[in-house]
N, C-alpha and C positions, 0 to 999 in steps of 0.2 A: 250571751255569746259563750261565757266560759261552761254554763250548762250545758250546752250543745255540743261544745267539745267535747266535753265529758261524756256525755251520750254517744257520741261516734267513737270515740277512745273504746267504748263500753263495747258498744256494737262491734268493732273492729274485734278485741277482745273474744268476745262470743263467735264468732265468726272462724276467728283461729281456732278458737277451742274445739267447735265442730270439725273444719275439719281435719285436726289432728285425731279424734277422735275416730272421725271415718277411718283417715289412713290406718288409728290402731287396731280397728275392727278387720280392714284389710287384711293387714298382717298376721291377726290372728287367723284369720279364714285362710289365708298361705300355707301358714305354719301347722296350721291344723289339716288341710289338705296333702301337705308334704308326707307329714308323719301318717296318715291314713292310708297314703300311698307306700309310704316302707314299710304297714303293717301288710297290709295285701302284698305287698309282693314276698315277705317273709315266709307269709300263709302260704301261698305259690305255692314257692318252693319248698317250703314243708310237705307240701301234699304230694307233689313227684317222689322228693326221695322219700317217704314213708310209702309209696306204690314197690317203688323200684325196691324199697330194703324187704317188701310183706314177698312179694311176688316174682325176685328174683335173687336179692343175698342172703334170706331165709332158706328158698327153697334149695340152690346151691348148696347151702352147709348141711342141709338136711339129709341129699339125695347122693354125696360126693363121691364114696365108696362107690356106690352101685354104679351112679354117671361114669364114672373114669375106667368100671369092667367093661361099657360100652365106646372107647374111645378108642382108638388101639393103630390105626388105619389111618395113614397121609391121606387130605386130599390130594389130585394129581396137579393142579396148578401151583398150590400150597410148595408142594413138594420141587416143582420144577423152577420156581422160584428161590426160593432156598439153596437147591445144589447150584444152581449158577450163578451163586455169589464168589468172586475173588476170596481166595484163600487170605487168612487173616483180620480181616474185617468183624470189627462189633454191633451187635445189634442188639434188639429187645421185640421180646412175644406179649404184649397186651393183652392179659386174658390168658393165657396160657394154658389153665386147666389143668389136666392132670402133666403136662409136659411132652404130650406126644410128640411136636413140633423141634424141641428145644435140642433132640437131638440127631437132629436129620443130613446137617452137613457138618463132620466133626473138625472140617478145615475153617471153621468160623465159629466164634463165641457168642451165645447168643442167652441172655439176661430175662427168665420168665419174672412175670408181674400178677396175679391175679387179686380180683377183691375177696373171695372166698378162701378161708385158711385152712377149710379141713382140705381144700384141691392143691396148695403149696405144701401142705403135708404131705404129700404124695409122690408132690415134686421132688423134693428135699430126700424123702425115704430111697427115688432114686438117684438121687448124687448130682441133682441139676441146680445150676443156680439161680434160685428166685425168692420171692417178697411177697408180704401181702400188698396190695396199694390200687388207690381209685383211681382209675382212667382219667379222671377228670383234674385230680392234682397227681402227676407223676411225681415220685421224689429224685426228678435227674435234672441237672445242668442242663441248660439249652445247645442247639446243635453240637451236639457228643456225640450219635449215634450214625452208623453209615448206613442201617437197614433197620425195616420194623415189618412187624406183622400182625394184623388184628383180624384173628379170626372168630365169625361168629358172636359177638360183643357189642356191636353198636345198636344193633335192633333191639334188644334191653335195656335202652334209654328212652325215658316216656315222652319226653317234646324233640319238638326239631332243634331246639337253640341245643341242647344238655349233647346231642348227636354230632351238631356240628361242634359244640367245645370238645368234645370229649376226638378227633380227630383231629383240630388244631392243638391240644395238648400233645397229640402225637408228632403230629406235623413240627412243634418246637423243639423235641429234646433231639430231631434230626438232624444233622450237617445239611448246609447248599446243597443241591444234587444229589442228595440221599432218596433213595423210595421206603411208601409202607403197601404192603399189598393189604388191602380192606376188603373182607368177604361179608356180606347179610344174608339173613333170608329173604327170597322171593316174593312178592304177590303171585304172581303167577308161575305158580309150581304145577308141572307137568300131572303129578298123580294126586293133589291136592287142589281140590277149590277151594276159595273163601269168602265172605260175604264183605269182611272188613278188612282192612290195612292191621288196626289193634286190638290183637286176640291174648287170650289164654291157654297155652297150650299144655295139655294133661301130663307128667310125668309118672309111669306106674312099678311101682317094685312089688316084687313079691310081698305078702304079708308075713312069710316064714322068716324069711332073709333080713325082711325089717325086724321082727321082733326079738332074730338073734343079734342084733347088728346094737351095740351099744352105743356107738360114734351117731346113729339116727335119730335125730329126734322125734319124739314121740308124742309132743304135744301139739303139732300143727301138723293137723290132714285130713285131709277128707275121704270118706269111702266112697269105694268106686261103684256105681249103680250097676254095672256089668256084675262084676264078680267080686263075693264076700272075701277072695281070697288076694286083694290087688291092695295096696293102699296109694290114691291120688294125690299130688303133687298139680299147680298148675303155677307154670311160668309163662311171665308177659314177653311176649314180642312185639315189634314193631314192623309190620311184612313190606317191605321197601319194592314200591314201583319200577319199570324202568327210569331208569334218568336221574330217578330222586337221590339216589349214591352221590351221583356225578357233580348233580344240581351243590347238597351239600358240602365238597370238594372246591367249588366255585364259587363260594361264600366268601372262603378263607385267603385272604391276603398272603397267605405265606404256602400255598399249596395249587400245582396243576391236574387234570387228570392225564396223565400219558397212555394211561391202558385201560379199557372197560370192557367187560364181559360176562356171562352167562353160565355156568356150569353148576349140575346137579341141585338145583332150584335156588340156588343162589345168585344173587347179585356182588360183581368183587368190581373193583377198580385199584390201578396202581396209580398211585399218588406220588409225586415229586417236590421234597420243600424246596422253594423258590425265593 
């Protein structure tokens, strides 16, 4: 009898050990799946923003002088947005660029942001106030601001999630009842067909103008197969659908669309934080 015991003692024994054992093989296979899973999504997003820094805050810093001689001209919604803001009121231009916007209603303060610094050097050289900073981490307080404006800026974000954070960042540093008017480019552009939503689109400066131009870089670019005399530039867009604005817009817990529209192959919507 006491043998017996001892053999089911034994048995029982083995029996736990198994499976404790299973369960630690488990747990490894968890723990090892978990972490596989934060390697991959690190990789991810490594690979967006290394598209977005090759193919759109390279080529910015590169092209910024020349870009900002072509900049010069409100759009007309931009603009009519802007002057019919209440005297007094503060805001912020996302993206700002060389500053063309920042000074359009002088009854209202308005705080440029952009990610490229040689285009806030521009800003600054004209007496406006702005910052280098990512769309994606603002450095402002949450609802501080009574107005925004993001033109031309979110279709340079390579997935849908980075598009729609990067307009709920905007959507946060607003007051209640605050608007941002948000402009993209188009899919369907009037003088423009396309075959894809995510293209490259060519940027070309003179080769004279580049080679006197010190502030250009001169290690990334491609010649242009047209003419010895161009040097290429290609920045990524994202060419937004109808509705896809609006769709993104409607994601975000803290944002409505109030206004959506069509002008000059752009897609804009005005957005409300809520």
């Amino acid at each position: 009898m006491e043998k017996t015991n001892v053999k089911r003692k034994s048995s029982e024994i083995d029996e736990t050990e198994v499976k404790e054992n299973a369960n630690k093989k488990v747990d490894v296979t968890v723990k090892e799946k978990i972490e596989e899973n934060k390697e991959t999504s690190k990789k991810t997003i490594s690979e967006e923003e290394k598209k977005e820094e090759h193919y759109v805050h390279d080529v910015y810093e590169a092209i910024a002088p020349h870009f900002s001689d072509t900049r010069y001209k409100p759009w007309p919604v931009v603009d009519k947005f802007l002057n019919e803001l209440n005297t007094g009121l503060i805001g912020i231009d996302v993206g700002c660029g060389n500053g063309k916007y920042l000074g359009i209603n002088k009854n209202v303060y308005i705080i440029g942001s952009d990610r490229c610094s040689n285009l806030i050097k521009i800003c600054k050289e004209r007496g406006y106030e702005s910052l280098v900073a990512d769309n994606l981490y603002l450095p402002y307080r949450s609802e501080v601001f009574d107005f925004a404006i993001s033109i031309a800026v979110i279709h340079h974000f390579t997935t849908p999630e980075r598009r729609r954070d990067a307009i709920e960042e905007i959507l946060r540093v607003l007051k209640k009842g605050s608007k941002v008017l948000i402009f993209v480019w188009a899919f369907e552009q009037e003088r423009k067909k396309f075959n894809e939503q995510d293209v490259l689109i060519p940027w070309h400066i003179p080769k004279k103008k580049y080679l006197n131009n010190k502030s250009l870089n001169k290690k990334d670019y491609t010649e242009s197969e047209k003419s010895e005399h161009l040097v290429k530039y290609e920045r990524y867009y994202h060419l937004f659908k109808k509705g896809e604005l609006d769709d993104l817009v409607d994601q975000i817990k803290i944002g409505k669309v109030v206004e959506t529209g069509y002008d000059r192959d752009n897609w804009y919507v005005v957005a409300e934080r809520i």
